[in-house]
Backbone as numpy.savetxt, mean C-alpha at the origin, in Angstrom:
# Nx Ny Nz CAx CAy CAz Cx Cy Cz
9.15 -2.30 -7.74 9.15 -3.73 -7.43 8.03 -4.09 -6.46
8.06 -3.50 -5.30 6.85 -3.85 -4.46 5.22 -3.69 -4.85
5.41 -2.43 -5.55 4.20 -2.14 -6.45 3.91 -3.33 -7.24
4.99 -3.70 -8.16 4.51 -4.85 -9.24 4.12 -6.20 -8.28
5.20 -6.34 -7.09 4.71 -7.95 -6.02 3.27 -8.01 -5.92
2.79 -6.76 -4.77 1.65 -7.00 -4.71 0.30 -6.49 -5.37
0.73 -6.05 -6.59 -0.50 -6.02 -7.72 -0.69 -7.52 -8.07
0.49 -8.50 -8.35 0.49 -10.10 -8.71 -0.45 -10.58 -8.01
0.40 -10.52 -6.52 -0.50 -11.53 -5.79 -1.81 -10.92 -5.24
-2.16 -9.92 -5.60 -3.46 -10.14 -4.70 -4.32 -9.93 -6.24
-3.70 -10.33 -7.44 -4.58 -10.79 -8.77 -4.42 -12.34 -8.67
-3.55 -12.78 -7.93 -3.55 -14.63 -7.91 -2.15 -14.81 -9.75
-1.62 -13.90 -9.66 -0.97 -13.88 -10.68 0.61 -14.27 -10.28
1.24 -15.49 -11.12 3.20 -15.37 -10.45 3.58 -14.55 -11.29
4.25 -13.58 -10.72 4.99 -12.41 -10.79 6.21 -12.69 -12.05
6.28 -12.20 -13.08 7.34 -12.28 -14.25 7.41 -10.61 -13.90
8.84 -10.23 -13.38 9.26 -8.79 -13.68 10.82 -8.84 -14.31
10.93 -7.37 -14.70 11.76 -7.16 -15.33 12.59 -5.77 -15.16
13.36 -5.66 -14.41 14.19 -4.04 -14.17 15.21 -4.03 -15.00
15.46 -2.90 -15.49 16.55 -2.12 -16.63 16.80 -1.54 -16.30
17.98 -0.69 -16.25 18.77 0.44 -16.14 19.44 0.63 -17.04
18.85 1.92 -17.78 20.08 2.55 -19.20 20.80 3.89 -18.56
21.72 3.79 -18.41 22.61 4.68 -18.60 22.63 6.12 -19.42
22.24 7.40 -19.19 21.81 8.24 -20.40 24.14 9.20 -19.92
23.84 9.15 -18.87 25.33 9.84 -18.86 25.70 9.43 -17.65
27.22 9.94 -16.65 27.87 9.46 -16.01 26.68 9.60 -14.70
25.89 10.38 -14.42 24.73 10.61 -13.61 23.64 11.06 -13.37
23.44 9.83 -14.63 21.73 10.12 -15.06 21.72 8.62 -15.48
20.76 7.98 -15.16 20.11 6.94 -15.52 18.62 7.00 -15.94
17.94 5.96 -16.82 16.40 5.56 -17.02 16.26 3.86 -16.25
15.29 4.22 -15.23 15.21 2.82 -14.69 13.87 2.70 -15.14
13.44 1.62 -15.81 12.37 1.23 -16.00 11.78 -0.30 -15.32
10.81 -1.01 -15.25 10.34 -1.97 -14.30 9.32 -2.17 -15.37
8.97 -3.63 -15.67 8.01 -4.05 -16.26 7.35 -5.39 -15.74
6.01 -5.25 -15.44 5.20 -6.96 -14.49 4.61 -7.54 -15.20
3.83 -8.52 -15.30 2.81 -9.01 -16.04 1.56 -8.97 -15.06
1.36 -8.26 -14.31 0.49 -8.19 -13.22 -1.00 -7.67 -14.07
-2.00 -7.08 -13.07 -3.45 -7.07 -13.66 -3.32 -5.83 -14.69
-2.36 -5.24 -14.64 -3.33 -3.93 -15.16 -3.16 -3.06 -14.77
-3.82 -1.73 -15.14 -4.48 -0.70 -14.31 -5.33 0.14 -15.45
-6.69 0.40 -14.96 -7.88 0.53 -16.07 -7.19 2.37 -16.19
-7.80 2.86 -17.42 -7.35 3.59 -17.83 -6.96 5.12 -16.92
-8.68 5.39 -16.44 -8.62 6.92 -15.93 -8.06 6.93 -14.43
-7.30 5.61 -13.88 -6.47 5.59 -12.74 -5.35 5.90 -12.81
-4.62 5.92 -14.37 -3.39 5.70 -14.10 -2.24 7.01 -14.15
-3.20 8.23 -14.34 -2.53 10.04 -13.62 -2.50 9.80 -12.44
-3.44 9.60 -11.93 -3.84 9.12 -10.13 -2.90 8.36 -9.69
-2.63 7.61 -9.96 -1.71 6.94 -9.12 -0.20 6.77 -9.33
0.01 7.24 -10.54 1.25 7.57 -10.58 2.16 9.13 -10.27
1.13 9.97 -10.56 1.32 11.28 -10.08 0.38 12.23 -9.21
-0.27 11.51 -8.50 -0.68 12.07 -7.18 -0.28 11.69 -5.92
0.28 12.73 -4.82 1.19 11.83 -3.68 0.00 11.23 -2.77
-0.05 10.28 -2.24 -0.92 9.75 -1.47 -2.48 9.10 -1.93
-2.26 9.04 -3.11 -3.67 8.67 -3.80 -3.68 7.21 -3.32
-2.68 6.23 -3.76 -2.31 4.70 -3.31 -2.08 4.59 -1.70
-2.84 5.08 -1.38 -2.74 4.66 0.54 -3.07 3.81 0.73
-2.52 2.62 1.55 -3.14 1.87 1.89 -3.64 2.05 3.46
-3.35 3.03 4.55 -3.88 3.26 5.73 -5.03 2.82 6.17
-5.76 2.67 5.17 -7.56 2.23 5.95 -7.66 0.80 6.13
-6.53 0.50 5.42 -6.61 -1.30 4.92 -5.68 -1.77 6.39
-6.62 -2.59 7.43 -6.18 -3.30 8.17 -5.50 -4.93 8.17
-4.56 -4.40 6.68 -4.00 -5.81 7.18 -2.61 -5.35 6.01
-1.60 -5.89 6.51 -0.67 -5.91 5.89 -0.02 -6.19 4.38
0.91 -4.91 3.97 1.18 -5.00 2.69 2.31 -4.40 2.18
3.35 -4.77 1.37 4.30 -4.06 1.22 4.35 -2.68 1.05
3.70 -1.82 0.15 3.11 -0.51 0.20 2.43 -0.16 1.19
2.35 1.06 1.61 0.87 1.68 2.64 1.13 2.79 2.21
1.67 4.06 2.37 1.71 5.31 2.33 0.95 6.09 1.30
1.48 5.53 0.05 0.79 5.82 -1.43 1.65 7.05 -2.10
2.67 6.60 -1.61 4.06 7.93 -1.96 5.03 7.49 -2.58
5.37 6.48 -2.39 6.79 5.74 -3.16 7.03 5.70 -4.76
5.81 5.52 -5.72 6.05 5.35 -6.84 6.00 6.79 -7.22
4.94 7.48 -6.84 4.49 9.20 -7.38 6.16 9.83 -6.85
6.50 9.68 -5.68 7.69 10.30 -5.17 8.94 9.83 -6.08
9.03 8.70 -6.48 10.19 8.31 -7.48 10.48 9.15 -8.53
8.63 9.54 -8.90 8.69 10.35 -10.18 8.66 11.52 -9.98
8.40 11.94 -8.89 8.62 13.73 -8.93 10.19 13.51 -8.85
10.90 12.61 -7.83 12.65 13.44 -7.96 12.78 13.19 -9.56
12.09 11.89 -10.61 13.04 11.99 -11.65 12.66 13.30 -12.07
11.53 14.10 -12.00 11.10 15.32 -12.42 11.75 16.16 -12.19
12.47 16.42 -10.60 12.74 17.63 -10.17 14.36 17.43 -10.57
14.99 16.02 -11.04 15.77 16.13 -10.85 16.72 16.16 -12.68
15.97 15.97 -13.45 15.69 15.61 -14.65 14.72 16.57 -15.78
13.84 16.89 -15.02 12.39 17.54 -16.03 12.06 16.72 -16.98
12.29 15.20 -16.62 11.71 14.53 -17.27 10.56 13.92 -17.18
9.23 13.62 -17.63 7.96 13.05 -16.96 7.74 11.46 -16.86
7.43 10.68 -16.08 7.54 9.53 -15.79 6.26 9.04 -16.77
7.05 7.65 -17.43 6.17 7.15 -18.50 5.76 5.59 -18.13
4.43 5.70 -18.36 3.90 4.41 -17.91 3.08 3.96 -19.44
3.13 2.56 -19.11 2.59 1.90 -20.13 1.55 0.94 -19.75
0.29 0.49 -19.27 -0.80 -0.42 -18.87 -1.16 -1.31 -19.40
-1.18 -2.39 -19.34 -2.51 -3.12 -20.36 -3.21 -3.89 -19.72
-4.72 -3.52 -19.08 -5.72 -4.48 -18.17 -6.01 -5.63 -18.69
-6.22 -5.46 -20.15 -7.06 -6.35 -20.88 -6.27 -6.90 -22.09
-5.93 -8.47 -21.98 -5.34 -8.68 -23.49 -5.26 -8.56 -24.71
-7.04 -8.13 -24.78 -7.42 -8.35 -26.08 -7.90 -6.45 -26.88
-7.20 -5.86 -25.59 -6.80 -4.12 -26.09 -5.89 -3.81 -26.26
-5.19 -2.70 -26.80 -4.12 -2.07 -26.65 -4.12 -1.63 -25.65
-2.37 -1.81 -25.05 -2.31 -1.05 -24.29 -2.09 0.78 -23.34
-2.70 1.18 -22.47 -2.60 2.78 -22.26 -1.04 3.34 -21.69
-0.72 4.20 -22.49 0.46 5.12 -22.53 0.30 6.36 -22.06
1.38 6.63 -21.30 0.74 8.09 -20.31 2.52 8.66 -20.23
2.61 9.79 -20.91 3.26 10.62 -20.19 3.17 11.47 -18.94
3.63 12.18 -17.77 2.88 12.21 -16.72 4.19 13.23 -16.09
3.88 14.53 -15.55 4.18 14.97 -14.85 3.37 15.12 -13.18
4.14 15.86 -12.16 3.44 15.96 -11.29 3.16 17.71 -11.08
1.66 18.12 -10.51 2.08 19.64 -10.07 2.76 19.28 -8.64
3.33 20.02 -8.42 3.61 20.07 -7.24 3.14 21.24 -6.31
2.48 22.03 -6.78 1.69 22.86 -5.50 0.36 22.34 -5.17
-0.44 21.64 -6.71 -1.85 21.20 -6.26 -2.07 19.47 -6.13
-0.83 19.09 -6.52 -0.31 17.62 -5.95 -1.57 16.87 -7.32
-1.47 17.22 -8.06 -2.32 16.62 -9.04 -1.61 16.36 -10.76
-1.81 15.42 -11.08 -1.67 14.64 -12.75 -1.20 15.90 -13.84
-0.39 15.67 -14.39 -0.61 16.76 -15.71 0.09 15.67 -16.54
-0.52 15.75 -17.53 -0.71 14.54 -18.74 0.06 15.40 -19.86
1.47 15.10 -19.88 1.90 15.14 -21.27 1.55 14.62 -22.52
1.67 13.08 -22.19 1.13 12.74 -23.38 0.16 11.71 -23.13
-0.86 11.21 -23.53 -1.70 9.80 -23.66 -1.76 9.36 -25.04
-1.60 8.09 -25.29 -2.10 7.12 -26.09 -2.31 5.90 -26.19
-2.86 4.84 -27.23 -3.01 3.76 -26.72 -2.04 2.97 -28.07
-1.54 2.35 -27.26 -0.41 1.15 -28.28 -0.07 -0.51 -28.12
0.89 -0.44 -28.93 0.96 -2.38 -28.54 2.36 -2.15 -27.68
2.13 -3.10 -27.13 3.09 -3.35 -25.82 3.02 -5.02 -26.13
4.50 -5.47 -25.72 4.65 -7.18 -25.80 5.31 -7.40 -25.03
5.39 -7.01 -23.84 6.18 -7.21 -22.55 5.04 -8.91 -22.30
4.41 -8.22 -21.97 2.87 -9.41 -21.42 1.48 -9.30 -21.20
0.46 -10.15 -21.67 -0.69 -9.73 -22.31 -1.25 -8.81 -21.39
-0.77 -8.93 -19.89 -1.74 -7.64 -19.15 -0.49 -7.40 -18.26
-0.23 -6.28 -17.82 0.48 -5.76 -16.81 1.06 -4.20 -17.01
1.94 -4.00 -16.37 2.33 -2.43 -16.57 3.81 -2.01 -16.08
4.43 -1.03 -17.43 5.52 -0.97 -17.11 5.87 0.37 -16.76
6.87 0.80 -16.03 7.06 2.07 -15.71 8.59 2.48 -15.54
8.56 3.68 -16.16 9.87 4.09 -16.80 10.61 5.62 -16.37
11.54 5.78 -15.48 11.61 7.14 -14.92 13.27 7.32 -15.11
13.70 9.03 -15.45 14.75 8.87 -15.82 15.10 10.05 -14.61
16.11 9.73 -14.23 16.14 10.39 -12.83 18.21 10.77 -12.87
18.86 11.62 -11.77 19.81 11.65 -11.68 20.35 10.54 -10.00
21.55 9.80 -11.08 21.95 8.63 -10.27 23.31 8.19 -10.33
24.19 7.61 -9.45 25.02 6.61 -10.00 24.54 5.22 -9.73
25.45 4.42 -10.43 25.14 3.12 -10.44 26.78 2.63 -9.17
26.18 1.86 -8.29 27.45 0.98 -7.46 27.51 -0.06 -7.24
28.41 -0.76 -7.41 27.95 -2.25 -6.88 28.35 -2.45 -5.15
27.82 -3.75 -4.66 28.43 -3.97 -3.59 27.42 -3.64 -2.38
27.61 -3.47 -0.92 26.47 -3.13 -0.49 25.68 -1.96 -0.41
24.74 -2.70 -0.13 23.30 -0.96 -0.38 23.27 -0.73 -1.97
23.53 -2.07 -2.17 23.19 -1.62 -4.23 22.06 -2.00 -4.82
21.44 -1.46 -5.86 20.70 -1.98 -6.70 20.64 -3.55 -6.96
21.93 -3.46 -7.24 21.78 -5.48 -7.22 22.05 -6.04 -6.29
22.32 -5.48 -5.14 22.47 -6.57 -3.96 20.66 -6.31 -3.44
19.95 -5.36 -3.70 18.43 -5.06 -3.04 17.51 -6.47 -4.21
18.09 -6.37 -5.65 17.11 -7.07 -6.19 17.33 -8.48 -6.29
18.58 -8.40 -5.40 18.99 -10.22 -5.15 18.34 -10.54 -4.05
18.09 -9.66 -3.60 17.71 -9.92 -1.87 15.98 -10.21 -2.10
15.60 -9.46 -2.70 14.24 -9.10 -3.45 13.40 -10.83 -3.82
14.42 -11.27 -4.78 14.22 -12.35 -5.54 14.44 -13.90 -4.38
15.24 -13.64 -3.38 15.17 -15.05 -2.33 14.02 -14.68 -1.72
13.98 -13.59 -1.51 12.54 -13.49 -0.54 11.26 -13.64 -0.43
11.29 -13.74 -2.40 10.36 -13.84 -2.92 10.38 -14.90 -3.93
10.43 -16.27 -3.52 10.92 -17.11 -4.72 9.54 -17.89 -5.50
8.79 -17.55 -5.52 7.49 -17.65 -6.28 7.60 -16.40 -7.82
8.37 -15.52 -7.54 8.61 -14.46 -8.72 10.30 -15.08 -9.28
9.53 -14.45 -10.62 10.58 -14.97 -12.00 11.45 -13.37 -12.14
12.25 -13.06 -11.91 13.42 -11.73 -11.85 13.82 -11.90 -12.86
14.10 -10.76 -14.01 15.14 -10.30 -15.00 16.02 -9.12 -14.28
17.00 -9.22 -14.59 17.75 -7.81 -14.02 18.72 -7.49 -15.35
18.68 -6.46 -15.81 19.97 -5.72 -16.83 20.65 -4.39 -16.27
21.87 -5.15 -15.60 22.40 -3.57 -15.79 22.75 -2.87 -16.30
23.26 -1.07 -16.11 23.86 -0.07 -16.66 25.07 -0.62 -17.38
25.08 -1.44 -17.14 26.83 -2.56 -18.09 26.55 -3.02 -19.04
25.08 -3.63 -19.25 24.38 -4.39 -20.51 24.56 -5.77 -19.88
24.71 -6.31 -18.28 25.12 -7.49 -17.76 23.46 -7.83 -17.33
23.26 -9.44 -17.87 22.07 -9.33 -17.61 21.76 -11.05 -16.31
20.92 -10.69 -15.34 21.09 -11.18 -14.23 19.66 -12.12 -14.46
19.70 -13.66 -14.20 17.80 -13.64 -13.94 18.02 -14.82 -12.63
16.79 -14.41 -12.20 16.59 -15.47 -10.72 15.12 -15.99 -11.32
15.37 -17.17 -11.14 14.50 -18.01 -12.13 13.33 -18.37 -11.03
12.03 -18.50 -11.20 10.80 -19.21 -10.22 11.57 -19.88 -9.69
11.09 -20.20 -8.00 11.90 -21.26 -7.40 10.24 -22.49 -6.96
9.06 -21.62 -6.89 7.73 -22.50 -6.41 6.90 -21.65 -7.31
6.24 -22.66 -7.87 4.58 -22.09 -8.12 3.29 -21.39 -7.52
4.02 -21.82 -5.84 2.83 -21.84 -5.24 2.83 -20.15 -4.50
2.04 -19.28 -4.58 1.61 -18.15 -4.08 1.62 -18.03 -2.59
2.53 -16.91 -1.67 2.04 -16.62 -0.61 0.42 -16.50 -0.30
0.50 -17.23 0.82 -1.39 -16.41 1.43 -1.33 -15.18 1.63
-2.49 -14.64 1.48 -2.85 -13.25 1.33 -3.13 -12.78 2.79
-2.81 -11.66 3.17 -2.88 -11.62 4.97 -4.32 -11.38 4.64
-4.70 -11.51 5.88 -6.33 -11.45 6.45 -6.22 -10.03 7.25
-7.56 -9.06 6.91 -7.67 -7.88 7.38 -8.64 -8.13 9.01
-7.53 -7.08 9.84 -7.87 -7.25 10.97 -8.72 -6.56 11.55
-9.43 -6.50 13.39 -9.94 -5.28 13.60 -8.93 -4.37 14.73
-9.33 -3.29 14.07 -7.86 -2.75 15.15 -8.31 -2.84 16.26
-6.69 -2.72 17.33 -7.11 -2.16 18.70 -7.50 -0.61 18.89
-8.21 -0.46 20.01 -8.49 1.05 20.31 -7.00 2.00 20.58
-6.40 1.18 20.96 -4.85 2.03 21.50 -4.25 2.53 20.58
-4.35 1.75 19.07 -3.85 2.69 17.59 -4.47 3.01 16.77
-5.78 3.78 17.31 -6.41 4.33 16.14 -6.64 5.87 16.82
-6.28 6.70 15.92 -6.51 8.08 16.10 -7.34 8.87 15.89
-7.93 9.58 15.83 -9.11 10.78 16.37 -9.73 10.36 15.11
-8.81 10.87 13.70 -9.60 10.73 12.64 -10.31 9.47 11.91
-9.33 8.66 12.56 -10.12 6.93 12.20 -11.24 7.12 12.67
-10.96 7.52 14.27 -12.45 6.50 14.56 -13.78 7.84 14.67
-13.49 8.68 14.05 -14.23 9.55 13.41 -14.99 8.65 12.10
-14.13 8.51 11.60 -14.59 7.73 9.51 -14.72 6.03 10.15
-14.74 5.78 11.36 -14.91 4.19 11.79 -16.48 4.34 12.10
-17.07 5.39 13.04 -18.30 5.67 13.10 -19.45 6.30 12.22
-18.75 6.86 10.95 -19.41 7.11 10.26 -19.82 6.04 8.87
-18.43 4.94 9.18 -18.75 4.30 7.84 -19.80 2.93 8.82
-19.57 2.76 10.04 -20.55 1.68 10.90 -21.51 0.80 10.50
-21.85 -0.07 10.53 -23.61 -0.54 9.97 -24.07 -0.91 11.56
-23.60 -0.57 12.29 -23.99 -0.51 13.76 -24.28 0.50 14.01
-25.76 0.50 14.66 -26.96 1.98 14.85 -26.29 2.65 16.27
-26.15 1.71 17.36 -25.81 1.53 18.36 -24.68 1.34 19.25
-24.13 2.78 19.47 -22.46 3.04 19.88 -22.11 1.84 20.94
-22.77 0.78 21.69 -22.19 -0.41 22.20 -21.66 -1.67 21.04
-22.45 -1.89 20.78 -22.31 -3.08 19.63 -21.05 -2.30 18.31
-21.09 -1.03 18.50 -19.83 -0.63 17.84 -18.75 -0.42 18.19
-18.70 -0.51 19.15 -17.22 -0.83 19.85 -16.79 -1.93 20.21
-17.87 -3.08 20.38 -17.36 -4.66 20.63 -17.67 -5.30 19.34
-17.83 -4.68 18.04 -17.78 -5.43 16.70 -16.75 -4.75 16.01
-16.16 -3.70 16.20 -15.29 -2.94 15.22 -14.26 -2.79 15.97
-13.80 -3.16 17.31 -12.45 -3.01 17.70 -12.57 -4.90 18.20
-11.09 -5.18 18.24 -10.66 -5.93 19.05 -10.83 -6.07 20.82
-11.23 -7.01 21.44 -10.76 -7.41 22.94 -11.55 -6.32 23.75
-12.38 -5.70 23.20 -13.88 -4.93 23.56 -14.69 -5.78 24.03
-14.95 -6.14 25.38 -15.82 -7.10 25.69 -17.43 -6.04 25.99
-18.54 -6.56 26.39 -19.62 -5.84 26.76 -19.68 -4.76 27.74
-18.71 -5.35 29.21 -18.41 -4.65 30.46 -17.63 -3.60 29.53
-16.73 -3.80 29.20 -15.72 -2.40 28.71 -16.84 -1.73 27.67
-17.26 -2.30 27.06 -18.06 -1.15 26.09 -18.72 -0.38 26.94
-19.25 -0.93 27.82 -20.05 0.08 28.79 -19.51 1.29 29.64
-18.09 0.59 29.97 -17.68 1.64 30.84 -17.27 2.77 29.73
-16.70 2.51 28.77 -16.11 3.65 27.49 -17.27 4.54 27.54
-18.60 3.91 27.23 -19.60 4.77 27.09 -20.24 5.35 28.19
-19.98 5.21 29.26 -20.37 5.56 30.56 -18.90 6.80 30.57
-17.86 6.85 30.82 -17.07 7.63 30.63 -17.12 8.31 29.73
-17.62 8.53 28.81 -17.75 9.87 27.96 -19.24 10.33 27.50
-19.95 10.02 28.65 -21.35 10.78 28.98 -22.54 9.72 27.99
-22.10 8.80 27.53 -23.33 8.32 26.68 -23.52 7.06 26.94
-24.57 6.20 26.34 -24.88 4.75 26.77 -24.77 4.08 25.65
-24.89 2.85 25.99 -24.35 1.93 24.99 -25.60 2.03 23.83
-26.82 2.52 23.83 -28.00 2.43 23.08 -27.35 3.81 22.12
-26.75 4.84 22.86 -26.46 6.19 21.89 -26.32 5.49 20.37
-26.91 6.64 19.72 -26.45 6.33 18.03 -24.95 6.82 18.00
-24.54 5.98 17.05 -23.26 6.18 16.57 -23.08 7.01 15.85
-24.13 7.45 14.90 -24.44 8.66 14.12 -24.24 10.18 14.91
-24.61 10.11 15.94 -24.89 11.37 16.87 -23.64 11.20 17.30
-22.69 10.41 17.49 -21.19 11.01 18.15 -20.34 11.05 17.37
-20.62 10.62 16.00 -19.99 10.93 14.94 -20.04 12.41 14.61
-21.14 12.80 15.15 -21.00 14.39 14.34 -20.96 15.58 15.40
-20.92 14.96 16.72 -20.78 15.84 17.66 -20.19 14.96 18.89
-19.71 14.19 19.20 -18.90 13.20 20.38 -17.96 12.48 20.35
-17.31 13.09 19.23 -16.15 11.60 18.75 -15.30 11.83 19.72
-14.82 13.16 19.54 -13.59 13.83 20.75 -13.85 13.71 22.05
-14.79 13.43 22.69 -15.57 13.25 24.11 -15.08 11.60 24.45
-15.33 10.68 23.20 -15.19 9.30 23.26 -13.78 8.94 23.04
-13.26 9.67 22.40 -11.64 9.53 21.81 -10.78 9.64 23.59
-11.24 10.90 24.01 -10.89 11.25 25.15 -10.68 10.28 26.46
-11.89 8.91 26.28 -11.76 8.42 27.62 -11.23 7.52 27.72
-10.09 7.80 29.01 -8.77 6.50 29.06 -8.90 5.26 28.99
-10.50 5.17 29.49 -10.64 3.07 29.22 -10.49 2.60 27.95
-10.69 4.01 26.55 -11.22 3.33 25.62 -9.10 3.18 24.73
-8.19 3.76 25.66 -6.93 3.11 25.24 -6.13 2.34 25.65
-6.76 1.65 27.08 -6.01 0.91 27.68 -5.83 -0.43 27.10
-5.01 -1.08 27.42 -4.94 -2.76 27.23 -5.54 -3.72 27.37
-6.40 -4.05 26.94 -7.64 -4.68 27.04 -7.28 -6.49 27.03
-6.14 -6.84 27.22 -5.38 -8.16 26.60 -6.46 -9.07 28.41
-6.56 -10.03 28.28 -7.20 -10.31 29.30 -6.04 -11.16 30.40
-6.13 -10.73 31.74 -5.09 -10.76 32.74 -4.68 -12.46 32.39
-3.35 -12.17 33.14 -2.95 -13.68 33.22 -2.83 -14.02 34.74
-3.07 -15.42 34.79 -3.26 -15.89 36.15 -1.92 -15.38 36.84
-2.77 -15.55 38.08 -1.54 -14.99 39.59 -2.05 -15.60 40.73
-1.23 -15.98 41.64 -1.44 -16.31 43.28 -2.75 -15.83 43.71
-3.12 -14.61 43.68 -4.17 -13.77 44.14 -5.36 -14.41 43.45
-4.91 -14.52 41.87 -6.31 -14.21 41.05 -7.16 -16.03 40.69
-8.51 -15.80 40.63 -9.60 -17.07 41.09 -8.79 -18.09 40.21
-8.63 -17.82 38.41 -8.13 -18.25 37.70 -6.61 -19.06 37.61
-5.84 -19.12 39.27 -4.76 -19.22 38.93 -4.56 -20.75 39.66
-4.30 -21.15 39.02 -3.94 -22.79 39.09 -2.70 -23.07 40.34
-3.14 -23.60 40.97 -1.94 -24.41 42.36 -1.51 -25.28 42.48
């Protein structure tokens, strides 16, 4: 579900989904999920359905229902481990193709794709989107912490999306569009220095278009004023002219190291004492 939300909206697409649950025995189910969302072009879709962490969103500074890049691949290894069954996806980017069919296991020692089956077919769910189908061991409950109390909850929260629900009963549920109109898309931020860790700002200085380790710390972090850039770089032996290149490959840990560059940089609020404080 979250997968299908924000594939919609950040295609500018309202969300038509559709969850099923068939019943194969008293504890085993096939849950399948179908969107009308963008797509997914062909040689992505081993990758991201059966590699753990391929769908990260971590680098992406701004908020999203997914981040980890584990939830859908992880769904499908338990139906795997729990089942030996391989999780089946169905794609279609483009209306005017058939759509791509992937049988799909996971390895699990080299964390990589193994392709049971591929082909390409007609699908009439909706001219572009993608459905995905995993048969896993389950019961079905009603009531709280259920399946249908999560996709009721799902559907107010999200009342720009059109919900089908069928349960393991053959009972079929829909929460109809409530607005046309699309959430805004969050805006990507710059982090603070206080939550970024060794290896960020390792891959923060190397990916830079700033030559010059000052101007890269008061353009790529937050509430970095000039004075603080200086002192960061004065505290871990270099000047604000140092290349960023050169502590990327030998000073990151020197710069990571110095306490100005994690403190709170929020700018003081007035007090009795301070010039700024109103009487």
């Amino acid at each position: 579900m979250d997968n299908s939300l924000d594939a919609c909206e950040e295609a500018g697409i309202l969300a038509d989904i559709q969850v099923k649950i068939d019943p194969i025995s008293e504890t085993r189910m096939r849950v399948t999920v179908a969107d009308n969302g963008p797509g997914i072009v062909k040689n992505q879709i081993p990758k991201i359905f059966a590699k753990l962490l391929y769908g990260s969103k971590f680098h992406s500074l701004k908020q999203s229902r997914g981040q980890q890049g584990i939830g859908i691949s992880a769904a499908g290894m338990y139906g795997q481990l729990t089942t030996g069954k391989p999780i089946i996806i169905t794609s279609r980017p483009s209306p005017r193709k058939p759509a791509h069919y992937y049988e799909l296991h996971i390895d699990t020692r080299r964390n990589n794709p193994e392709i049971v089956r591929e082909a390409d077919v007609e699908w009439e769910y909706a001219r572009t989107g993608t459905e995905v189908s995993i048969e896993l061991e389950a019961r079905y409950q009603k009531g709280r912490h259920s399946v249908d109390q999560y996709l009721e909850a799902t559907a107010l929260a999200n009342p720009h999306t059109s919900l089908r629900y069928i349960n393991p009963e053959g009972v079929e549920v829909f929460y109809p569009r409530e607005t046309d109109e699309l959430p805004r898309q969050p805006t990507e931020i710059k982090p603070h220095p206080y939550g970024v860790e060794l290896g960020m700002l390792i891959k923060m200085l190397r990916d830079t278009k700033e030559p010059n380790l000052g101007p890269f710390l008061q353009h790529e972090f937050s509430r970095i004023t000039p004075k603080v850039a200086e002192d960061i770089c004065r505290g871990a032996g270099f000047t604000v002219q140092t290349y960023t290149s050169r502590v990327a490959a030998h000073g990151a840990e020197k710069l990571y190291s110095v306490d100005q560059l994690h403190k709170d940089h929020r700018p003081r609020r007035p007090t009795a004492s301070h010039p700024s404080a109103k009487t």
